[in-house]
C-alpha positions as CSV (number, residue, x, y, z in Angstrom):
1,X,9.8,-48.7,13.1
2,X,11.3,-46.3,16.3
3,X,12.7,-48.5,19.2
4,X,10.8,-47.0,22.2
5,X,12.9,-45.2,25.2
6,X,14.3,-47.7,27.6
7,X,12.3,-47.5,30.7
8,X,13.5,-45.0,33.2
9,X,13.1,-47.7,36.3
10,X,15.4,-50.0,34.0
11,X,18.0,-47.3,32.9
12,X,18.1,-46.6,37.3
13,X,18.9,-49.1,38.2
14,X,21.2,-50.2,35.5
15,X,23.0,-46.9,36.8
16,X,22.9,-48.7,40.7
17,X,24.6,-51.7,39.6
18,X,27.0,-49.3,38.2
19,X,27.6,-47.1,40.7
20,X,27.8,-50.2,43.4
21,X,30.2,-51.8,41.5
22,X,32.8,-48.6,41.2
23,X,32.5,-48.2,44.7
24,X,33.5,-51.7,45.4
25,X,36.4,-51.6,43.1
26,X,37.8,-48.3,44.6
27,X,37.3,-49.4,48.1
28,X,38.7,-53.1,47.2
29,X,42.2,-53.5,48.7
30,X,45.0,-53.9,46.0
31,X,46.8,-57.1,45.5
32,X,49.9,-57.4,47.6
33,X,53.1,-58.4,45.7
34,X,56.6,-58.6,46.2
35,X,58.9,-59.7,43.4
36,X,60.2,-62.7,42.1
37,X,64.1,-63.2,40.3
38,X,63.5,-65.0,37.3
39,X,66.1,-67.8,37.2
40,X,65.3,-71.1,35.3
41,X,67.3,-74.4,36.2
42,X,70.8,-74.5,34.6
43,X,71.1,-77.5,32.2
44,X,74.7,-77.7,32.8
45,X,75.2,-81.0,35.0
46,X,75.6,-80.7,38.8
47,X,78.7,-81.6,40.4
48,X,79.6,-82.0,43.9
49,X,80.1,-78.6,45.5
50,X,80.7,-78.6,49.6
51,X,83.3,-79.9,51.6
52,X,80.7,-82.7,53.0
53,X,80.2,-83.7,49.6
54,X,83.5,-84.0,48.3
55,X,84.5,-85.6,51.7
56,X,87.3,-83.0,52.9
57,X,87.2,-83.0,56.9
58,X,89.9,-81.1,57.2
59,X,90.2,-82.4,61.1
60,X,87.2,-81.2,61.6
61,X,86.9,-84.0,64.5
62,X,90.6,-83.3,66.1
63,X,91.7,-81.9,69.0
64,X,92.3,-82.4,72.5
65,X,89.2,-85.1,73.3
66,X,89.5,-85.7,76.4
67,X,89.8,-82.2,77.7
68,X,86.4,-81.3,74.9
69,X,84.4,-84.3,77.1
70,X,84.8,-82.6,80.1
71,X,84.0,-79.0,78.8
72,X,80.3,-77.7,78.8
73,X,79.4,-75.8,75.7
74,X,75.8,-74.6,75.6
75,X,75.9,-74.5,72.1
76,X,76.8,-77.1,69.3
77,X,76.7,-76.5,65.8
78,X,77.2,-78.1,62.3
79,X,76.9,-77.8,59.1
80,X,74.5,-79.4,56.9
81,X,74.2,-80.3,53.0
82,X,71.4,-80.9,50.6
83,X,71.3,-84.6,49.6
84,X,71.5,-83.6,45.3
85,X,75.0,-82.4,46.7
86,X,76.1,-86.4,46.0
87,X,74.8,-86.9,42.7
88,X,76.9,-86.0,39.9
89,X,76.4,-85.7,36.3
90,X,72.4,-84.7,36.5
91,X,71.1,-81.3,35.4
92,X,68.9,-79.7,37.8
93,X,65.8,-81.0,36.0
94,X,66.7,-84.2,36.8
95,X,67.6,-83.7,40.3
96,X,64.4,-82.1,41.0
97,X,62.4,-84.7,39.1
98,X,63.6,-87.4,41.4
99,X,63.4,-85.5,44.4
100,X,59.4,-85.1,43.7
101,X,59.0,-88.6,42.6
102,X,61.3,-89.2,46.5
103,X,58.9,-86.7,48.0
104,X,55.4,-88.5,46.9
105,X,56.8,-91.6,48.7
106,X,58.1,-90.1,51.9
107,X,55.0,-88.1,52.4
108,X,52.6,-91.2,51.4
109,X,54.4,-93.1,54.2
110,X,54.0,-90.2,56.7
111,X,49.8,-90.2,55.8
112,X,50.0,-94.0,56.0
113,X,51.7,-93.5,59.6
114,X,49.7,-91.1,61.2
115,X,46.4,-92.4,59.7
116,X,47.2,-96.3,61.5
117,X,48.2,-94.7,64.5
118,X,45.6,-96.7,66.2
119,X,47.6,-97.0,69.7
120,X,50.6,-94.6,71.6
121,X,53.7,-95.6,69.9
122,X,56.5,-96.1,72.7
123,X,59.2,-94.0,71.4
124,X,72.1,-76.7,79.5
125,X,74.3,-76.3,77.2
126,X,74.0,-77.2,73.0
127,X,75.5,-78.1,69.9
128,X,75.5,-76.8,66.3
129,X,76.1,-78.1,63.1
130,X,76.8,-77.6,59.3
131,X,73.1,-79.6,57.3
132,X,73.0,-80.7,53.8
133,X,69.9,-82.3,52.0
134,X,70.4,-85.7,50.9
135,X,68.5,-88.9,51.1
136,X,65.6,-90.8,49.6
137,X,61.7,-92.0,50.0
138,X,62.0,-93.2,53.9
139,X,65.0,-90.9,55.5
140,X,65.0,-87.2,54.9
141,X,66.3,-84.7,52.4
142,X,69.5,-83.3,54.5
143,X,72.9,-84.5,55.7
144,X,75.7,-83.9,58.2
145,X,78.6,-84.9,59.5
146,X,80.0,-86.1,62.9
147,X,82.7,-88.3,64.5
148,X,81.4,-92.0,65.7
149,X,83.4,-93.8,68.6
150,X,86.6,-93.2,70.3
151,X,88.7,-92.6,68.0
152,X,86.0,-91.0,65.8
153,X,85.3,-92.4,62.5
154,X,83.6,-89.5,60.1
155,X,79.8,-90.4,59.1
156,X,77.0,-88.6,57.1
157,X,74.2,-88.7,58.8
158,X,70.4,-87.9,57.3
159,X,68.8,-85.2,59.5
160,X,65.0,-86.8,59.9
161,X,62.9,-84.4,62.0
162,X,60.2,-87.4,61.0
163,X,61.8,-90.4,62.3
164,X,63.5,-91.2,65.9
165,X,66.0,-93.8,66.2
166,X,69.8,-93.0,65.7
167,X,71.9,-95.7,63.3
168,X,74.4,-96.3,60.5
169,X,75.9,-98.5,59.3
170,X,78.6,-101.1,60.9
171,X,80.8,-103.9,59.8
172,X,81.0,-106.9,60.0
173,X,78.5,-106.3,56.7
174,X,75.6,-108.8,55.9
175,X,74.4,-106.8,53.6
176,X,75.5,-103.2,53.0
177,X,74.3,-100.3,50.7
178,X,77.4,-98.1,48.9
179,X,78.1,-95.1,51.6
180,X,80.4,-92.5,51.5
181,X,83.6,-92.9,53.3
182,X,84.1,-95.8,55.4
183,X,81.7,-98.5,57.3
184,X,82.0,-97.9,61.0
185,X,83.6,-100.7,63.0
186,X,82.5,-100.7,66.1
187,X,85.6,-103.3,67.6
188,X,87.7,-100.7,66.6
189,X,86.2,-98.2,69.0
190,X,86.8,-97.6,72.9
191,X,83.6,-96.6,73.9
192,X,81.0,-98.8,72.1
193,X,79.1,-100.6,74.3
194,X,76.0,-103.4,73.9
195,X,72.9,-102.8,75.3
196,X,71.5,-106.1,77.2
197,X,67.9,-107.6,76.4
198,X,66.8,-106.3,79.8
199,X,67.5,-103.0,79.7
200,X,65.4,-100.2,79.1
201,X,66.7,-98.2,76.3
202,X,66.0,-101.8,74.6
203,X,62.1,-102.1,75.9
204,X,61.9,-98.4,74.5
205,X,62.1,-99.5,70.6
206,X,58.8,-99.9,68.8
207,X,60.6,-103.0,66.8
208,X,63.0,-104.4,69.5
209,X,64.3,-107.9,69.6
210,X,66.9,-110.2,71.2
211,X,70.1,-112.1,70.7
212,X,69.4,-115.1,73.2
213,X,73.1,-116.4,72.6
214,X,74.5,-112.8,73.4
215,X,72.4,-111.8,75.6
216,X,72.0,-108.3,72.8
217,X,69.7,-105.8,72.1
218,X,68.4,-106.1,68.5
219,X,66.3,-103.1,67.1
220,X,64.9,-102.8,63.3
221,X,63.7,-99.9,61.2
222,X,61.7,-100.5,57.7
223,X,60.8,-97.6,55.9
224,X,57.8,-97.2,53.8
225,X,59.8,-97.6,50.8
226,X,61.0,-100.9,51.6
227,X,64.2,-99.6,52.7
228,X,65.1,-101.3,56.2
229,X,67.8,-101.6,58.8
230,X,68.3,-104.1,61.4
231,X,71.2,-104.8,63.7
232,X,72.7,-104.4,67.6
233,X,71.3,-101.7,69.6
234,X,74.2,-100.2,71.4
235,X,75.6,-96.8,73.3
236,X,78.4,-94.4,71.7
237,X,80.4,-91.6,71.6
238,X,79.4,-89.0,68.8
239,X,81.6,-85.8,68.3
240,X,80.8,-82.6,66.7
241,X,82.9,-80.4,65.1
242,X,85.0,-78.4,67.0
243,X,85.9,-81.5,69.4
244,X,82.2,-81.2,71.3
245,X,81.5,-85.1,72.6
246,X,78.4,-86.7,73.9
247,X,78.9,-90.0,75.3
248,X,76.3,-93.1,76.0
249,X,74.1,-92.1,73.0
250,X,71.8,-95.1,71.7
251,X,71.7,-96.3,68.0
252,X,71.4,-98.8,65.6
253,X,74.5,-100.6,64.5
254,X,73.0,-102.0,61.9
255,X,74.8,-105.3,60.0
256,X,71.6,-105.8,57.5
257,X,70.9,-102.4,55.7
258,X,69.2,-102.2,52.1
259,X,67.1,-100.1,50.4
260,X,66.9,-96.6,48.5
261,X,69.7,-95.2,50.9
262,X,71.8,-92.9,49.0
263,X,75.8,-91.8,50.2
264,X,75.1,-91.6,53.8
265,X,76.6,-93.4,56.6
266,X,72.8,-93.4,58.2
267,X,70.2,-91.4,60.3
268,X,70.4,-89.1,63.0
269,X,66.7,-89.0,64.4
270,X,65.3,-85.6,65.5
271,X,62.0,-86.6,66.3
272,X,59.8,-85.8,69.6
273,X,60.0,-89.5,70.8
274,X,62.4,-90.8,73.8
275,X,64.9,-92.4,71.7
276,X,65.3,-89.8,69.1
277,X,68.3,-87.1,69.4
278,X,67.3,-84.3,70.9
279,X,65.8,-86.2,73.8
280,X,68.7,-88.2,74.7
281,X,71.0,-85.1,74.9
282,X,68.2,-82.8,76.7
283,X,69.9,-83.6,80.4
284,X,73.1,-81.7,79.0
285,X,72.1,-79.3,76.1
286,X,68.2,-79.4,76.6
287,X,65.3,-80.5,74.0
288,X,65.6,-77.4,71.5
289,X,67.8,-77.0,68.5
290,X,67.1,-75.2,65.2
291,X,67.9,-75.4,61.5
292,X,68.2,-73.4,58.5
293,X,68.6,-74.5,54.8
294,X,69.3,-73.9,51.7
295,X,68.5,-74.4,48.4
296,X,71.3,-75.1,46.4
297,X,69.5,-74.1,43.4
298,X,68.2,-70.8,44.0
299,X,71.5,-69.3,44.5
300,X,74.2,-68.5,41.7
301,X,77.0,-69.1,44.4
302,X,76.1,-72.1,46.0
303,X,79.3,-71.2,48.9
304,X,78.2,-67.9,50.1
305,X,75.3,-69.6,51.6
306,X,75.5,-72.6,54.2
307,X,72.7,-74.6,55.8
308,X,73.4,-75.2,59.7
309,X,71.3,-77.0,62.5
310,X,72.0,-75.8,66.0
311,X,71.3,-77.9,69.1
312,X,71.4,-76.6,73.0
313,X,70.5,-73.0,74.0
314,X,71.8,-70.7,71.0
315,X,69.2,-73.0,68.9
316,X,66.6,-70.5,70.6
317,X,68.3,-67.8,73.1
318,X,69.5,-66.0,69.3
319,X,66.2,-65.9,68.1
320,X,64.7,-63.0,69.0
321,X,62.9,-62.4,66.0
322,X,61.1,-65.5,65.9
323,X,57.4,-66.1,65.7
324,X,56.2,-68.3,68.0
325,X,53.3,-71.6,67.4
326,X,53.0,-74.2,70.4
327,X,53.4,-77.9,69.8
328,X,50.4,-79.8,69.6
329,X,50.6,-83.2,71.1
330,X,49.2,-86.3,69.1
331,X,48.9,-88.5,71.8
332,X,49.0,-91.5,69.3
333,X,51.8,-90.4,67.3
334,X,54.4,-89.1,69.6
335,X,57.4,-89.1,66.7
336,X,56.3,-86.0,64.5
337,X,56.0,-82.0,65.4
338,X,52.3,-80.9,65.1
339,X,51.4,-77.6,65.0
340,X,48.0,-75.1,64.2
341,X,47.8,-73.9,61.5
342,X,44.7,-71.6,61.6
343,X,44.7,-69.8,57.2
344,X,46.9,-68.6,54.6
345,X,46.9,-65.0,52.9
346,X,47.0,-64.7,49.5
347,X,47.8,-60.9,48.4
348,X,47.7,-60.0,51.9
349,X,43.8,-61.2,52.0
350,X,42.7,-64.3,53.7
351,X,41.9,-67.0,51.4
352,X,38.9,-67.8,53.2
353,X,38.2,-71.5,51.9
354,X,41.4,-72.8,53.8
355,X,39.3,-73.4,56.8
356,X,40.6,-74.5,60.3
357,X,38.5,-77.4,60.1
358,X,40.4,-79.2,57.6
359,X,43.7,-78.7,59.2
360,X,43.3,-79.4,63.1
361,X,44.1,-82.4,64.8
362,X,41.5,-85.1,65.8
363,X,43.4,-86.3,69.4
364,X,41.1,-89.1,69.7
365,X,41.6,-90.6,65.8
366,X,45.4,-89.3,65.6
367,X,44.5,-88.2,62.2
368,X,44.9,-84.9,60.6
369,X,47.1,-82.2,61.9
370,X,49.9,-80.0,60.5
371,X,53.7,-81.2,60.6
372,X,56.6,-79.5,60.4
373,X,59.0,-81.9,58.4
374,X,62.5,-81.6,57.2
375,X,62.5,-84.3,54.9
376,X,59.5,-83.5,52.9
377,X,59.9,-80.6,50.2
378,X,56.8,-79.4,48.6
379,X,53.8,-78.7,51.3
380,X,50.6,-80.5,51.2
381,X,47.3,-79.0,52.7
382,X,44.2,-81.1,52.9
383,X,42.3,-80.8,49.3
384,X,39.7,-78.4,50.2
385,X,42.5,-75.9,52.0
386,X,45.1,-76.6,49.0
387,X,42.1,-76.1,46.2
388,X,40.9,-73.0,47.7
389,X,44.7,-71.5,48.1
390,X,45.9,-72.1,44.9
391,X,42.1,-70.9,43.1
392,X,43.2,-67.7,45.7
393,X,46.8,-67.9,43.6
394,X,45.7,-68.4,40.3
395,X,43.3,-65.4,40.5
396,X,45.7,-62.7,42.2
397,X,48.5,-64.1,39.6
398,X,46.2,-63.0,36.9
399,X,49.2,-60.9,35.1
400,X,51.1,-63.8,34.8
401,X,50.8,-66.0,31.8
402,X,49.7,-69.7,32.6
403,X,51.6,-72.6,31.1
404,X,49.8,-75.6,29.7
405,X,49.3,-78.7,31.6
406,X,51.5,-78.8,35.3
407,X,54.7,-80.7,36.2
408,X,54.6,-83.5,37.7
409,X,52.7,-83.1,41.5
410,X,52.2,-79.7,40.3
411,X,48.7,-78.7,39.1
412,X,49.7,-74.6,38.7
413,X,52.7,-73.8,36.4
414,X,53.6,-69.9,34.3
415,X,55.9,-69.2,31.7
416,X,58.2,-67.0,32.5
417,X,60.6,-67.4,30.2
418,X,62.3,-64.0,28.5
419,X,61.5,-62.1,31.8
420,X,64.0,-61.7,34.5
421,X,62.1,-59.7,37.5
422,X,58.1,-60.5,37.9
423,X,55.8,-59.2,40.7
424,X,53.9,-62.4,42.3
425,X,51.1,-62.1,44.8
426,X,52.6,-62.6,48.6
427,X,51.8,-65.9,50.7
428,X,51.9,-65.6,54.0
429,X,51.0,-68.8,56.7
430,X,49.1,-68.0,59.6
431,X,49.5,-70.4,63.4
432,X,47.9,-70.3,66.7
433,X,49.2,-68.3,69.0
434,X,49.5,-64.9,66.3
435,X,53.0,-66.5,64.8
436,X,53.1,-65.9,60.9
437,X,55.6,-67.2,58.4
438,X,55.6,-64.9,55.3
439,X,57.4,-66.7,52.4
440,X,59.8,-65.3,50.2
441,X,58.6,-65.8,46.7
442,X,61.3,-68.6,45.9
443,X,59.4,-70.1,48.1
444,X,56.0,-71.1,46.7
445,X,57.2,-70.3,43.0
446,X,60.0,-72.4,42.0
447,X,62.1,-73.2,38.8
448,X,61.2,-76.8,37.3
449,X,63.1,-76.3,34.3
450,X,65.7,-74.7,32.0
451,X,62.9,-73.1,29.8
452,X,61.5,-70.2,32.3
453,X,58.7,-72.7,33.6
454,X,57.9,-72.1,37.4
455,X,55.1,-74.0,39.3
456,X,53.2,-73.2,42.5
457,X,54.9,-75.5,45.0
458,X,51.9,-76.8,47.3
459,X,50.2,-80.0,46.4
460,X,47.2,-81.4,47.9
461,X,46.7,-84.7,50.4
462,X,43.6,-87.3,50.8
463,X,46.0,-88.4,53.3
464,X,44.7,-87.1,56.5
465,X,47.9,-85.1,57.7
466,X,49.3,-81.8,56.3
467,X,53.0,-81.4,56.0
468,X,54.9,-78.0,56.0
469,X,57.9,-79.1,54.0
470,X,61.7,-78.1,53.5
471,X,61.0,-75.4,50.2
472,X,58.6,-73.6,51.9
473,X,60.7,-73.5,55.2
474,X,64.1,-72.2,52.8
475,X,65.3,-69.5,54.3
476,X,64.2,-69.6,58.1
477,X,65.6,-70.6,60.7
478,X,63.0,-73.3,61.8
479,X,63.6,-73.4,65.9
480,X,61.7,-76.3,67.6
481,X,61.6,-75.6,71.0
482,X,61.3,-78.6,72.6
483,X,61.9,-77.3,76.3
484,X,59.2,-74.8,75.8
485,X,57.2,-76.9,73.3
486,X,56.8,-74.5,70.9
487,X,58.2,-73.7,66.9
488,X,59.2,-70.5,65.6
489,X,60.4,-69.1,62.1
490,X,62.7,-66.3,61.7
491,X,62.7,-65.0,58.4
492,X,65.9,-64.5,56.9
493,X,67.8,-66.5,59.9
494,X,70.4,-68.3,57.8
C-alpha cells in the first residue's frame, strides 16, 4: 500500500526549523581558545632547587646597618619560594596531592572564619622581596627570607595575605617544631624589646594575655588545623635584603609552637588588620605592596623564573598595566582582601549562571564575598557559580577527550596524554569597576600526574566565602593597593 505525501504545512515548516537553526549557527560566535603546552608531572623526585631552600644567604643581610636605618628607600623587595621547594624525595604527584589535601583544610578554616564572624574582630618609601610557596593547612603556601634583630639572624617567613600577626619562633624552646636554620634568640639581639600589659599594641591582639610576674605581653595564634603558637609579644628590627631595616615592628616570639608547620622560621602577616605587616610599615613605605609567583612545576627551568613580593611605592607606581577592582570592606572580618567579582567568560561568552548574587558580600551577616588569598591554591566559587562555569567548560572543551572519574577536589579532568600542544577554551574573570584577569591556560588546566591527565582547577564551596587562589593568580603580579584600597592584576608581571 502507497505512503501518502507528507503534508505540505508539515514539510514547511520542517524547512523553518531548518532554516532557523542554520542561521543561528552561522551567526553563533565561535569558541575562543588559546593554547595549552602539554606537560605532565615529572615522576623523577623533587629536590631542593633555590638558594632559600638550600639555605645559601650569601650575605644577603650584610652591609653597612646603621648607615641602611637611616636611608629611605621607597622600595623594598625580596624574593619568595614555593613551600614544595623544602620537601625532598617526592615526585610531583605527591607534592601536589598533599598540597590539595593542605588546601581543603586552609580554605575550610577561612569558610569557618568568615561565616562566625559574628562581631568586628580588633585586628613613602617600600620594600621588595624574593617569595617562595611553602607551608601547611593554617599558614600559607609561600616563603621568604629576612634578617631578625640586631645582629640579624636569617628566618623563613610564610607570606599569609589571610592572617595578621607577625611571629617565629624563639628560644628558650618549650616546645619547638623542626625549622630551617636556627631558632631566633631574642637575648642575643640589641633591639628586642617587651611590650608591657598596658600597652596598646598588646590591647590590639584578638588572643592577648599577660605575664603578671613580668609585667609581659602574651599573644596566641591557633590555626584551624590545630597548629598554634603562643609566646611574648614584643618589637624588632627586621632587615631586607640589600641592608633595608625597619625598626619597632611587633610579633610573636613564640616559646610554645606545634602543629603542621613545615621548615619555616614562622609568619609574616600581610593581612588588612592593624597588626598585620603592611600596616605597621605604612607610616614609612605606605599600605601597598605586590606579589608575583610562580609555579615551580610549570616550567622546565625552575631558575629562569623567580617569585618576588614588593612592598612601598614600586609595589604599584610600575604597574601601569594593571587592572584595577576596589576593596570591599567586611566590616566583621577586617583580616582578609574582599573584592567584586561580578562573572566569568568561558570562550569569550559570559557563562551566564555565575550570577552576582552568589558572589557579593552580605555587610550585615559578614558572609559571602570574594577573597583574594595567597595561601589558597585552587579557586572556589559558590556551587551554583562553580557548577555553571565548569558545565560552560565542559561544553566549549568538547574536542577534548574526558577522563574517567576526577582527582581528588577535582570533578573535571582530560586525557591528554600523547599530545603536546591542545587548543582550550579561554577563562577570563570579570570585577567591578571594568578590571578583568584573563588566565593563561596553565592556569585553570593543570597537570595532576605523570600520565597526560589535566583537571579544571576550580572547586566548589557550601562555605559561604569565595576564594581566588595562588594557581589561578600564577603569573600576575597581584598589587593590593592598600593606600588606594584597591587590587590589580597585571598579566604577565613576573
Amino acid at each position: 500500500m502507497a505512503m501518502a505525501p507528507p503534508s505540505p504545512l508539515v514539510s514547511l515548516s520542517a524547512l523553518l526549523l531548518l532554516l532557523a537553526a542554520a542561521a543561528s549557527s552561522a551567526t553563533a560566535k565561535p569558541v575562543q581558545t588559546q593554547s595549552l603546552l602539554v606537560t605532565p608531572l615529572s615522576p623523577t623526585p623533587f629536590s631542593a632547587s633555590s638558594e632559600l631552600a638550600r639555605g645559601d644567604d650569601k650575605d644577603v643581610f650584610a652591609g653597612n646597618l646603621a648607615a641602611a636605618e637611616d636611608a629611605t628607600p621607597s622600595t623594598v623587595q625580596f624574593s619568595v619560594v614555593h613551600r614544595d621547594d623544602f620537601v625532598v624525595n617526592a615526585t610531583a604527584a605527591e607534592l601536589l596531592g598533599h598540597r590539595l589535601q593542605r588546601d581543603g583544610k586552609r580554605a575550610a578554616r577561612i569558610s569557618a572564619a568568615a561565616g562566625a564572624a559574628n562581631g568586628t574582630r580588633r585586628t613613602g618609601s617600600g620594600v621588595v622581596a624574593p617569595v617562595v610557596s611553602g607551608l601547611a593547612q593554617g599558614s600559607g603556601e609561600y616563603f621568604t627570607k629576612i634578617g631578625v634583630g640586631t645582629p640579624a639572624t636569617p628566618a623563613l617567613m610564610v607570606l599569609d595575605t589571610g592572617s595578621d600577626v607577625v611571629w617565629l619562633q624563639c628560644a628558650p624552646c618549650r616546645r619547638c617544631y623542626d625549622q630551617s636554620g636556627q631558632v631566633f634568640d631574642p637575648r642575643r639581639s640589641r633591639s628586642y624589646g617587651a611590650v608591657g600589659c598596658s600597652a596598646p599594641l598588646c590591647r590590639r591582639l584578638d588572643s592577648g594575655g599577660c605575664d603578671l610576674r613580668r609585667k609581659a605581653c602574651l599573644y596566641q595564634v591557633a590555626y584551624g588545623d590545630g597548629s598554634v603558637t603562643a609566646g611574648d609579644f614584643a618589637t624588632e628590627t627586621l632587615t631586607f635584603a640589600g641592608g633595608a631595616r625597619v625598626a619597632r615592628i611587633a610579633l610573636g616570639c613564640g616559646h610554645d609552637n606545634e602543629g603542621l608547620f613545615v621548615a619555616a622560621a614562622g609568619l609574616l602577616g600581610l593581612g588588612r588588620g592593624s597588626l598585620s605587616f603592611p600596616a605597621q610599615i605604612s607610616r614609612r613605605y605606605g599600605r601597598s605592596f605586590s606579589y608575583c609567583l610562580v609555579d615551580r612545576t610549570s616550567s622546565a627551568n625552575p631558575a629562569s623564573h623567580s617569585s618576588t613580593v614588593t612592598f612601598g611605592s614600586g609595589a604599584v607606581g610600575s604597574t601601569v598595566a594593571a587592572s584595577f577592582t576596589p576593596m570591599v570592606k567586611n566590616p566583621r572580618m577586617e583580616t582578609f582582601y574582599y573584592v567584586q567579582l561580578v562573572g566569568i567568560s568561558v570562550g569569550g561568552a559570559r557563562v551566564s549562571g555565575v550570577a552576582d548574587s552568589d558572589l557579593r558580600l552580605d555587610p550585615s551577616s559578614g558572609r559571602g564575598g570574594v577573597i583574594v588569598d595567597s595561601g589558597t591554591s585552587v579557586t572556589r566559587l559558590a556551587r551554583p557559580a562553580y557548577s555553571a562555569l565548569r558545565d560552560a567548560f565542559r561544553a566549549a572543551a568538547a574536542g577534548l577527550r574526558l577522563s574517567p572519574g576526577g582527582f581528588s577536589l577535582f570533578d573535571t579532568c582530560y586525557d591528554l596524554s600523547g599530545r603536546k600542544v591542545v587548543k582550550v577554551p579561554t577563562v577570563s574573570m570579570h570585577f567591578a569597576g571594568g578590571a578583568e584577569a584573563a588566565l593563561p591556560p596553565e592556569n585553570y588546566l593543570i597537570p595532576v600526574d605523570s600520565k597526560g591527565t589535566f583537571c579544571f582547577a576550580f572547586a566548589g564551596t557550601d562555605g559561604g566565602v569565595s576564594i581566588i587562589g595562588n594557581i589561578q593568580q600564577q603569573g600576575f603580579r597581584v598589587v593590593f593597593d592598600g593606600d588606594g584600597q584597591r587590587v590589580g592584576f597585571v598579566p604577565k608581571g613576573c
